[in-house]
C-alpha positions as CSV (number, residue, x, y, z in Angstrom):
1,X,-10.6,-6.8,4.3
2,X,-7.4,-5.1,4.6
3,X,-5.9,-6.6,1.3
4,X,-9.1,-6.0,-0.6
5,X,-8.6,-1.9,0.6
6,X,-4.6,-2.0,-0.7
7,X,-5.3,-3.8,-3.9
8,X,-8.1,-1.1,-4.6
9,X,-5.6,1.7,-3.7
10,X,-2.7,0.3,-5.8
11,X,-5.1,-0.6,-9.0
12,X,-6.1,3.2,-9.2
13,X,-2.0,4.2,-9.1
14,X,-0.8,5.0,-12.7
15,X,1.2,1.7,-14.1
16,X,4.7,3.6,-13.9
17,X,4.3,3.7,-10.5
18,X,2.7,0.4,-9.9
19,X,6.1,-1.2,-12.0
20,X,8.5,0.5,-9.9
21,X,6.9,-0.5,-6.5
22,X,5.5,-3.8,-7.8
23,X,7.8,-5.8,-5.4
24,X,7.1,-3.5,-2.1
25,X,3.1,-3.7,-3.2
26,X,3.2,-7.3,-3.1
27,X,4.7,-7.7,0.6
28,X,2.4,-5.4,1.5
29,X,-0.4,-7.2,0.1
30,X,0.9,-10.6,1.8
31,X,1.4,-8.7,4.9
32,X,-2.1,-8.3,4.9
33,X,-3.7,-10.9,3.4
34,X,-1.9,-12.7,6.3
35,X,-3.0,-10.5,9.0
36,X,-6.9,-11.0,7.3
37,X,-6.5,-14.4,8.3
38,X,-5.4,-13.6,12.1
39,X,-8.7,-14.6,14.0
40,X,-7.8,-12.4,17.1
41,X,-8.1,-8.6,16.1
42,X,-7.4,-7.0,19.7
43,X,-3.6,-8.5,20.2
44,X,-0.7,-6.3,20.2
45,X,0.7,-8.1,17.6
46,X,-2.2,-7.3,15.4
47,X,-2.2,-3.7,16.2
48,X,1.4,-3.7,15.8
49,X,1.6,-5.6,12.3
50,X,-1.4,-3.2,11.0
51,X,0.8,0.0,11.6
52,X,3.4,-1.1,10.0
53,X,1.5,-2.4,6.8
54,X,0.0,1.8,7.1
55,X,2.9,3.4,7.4
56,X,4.8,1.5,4.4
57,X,1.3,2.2,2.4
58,X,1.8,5.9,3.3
59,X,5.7,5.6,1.9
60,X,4.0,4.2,-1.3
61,X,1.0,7.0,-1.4
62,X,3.1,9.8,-1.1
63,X,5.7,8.5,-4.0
64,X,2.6,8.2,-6.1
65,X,1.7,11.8,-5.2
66,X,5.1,13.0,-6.0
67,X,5.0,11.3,-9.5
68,X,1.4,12.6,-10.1
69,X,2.7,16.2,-9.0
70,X,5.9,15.6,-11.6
71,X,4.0,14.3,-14.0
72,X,1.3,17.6,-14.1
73,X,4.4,19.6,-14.5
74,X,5.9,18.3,-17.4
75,X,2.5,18.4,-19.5
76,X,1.6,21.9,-18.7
């Protein structure tokens, strides 16, 4: 579920980004393709693991938004 969300958010990111953060979107795509699999959803480590994986999906979001923001200045 979790890995289905990322790789929906990272296919709509432009492919310059995508190339330069290839190797940090596919941990985080492991990351949680392995928590997918965890069968118990209320453990700390769960809770825990699923932050993490946001916060470094955050990191990733906001350089897409700074690139998108460069990107509109230098064609206008």
């Amino acid at each position: 579920m979790l890995k289905q969300e990322l790789e929906t958010l990272f296919a709509a990111m432009p492919q310059l980004v995508k190339d330069k953060l290839q190797p940090v979107m596919i941990n985080l795509l492991e990351r949680a393709a392995d928590l997918d699999t965890e069968e118990d959803k209320t453990t700390d480590y769960y809770a825990d693991e699923h932050e993490d994986i946001m916060k470094e999906v955050h990191k990733v979001k906001y350089i897409n938004d700074q690139w998108q923001i460069m990107n509109a200045r230098k064609n206008n």
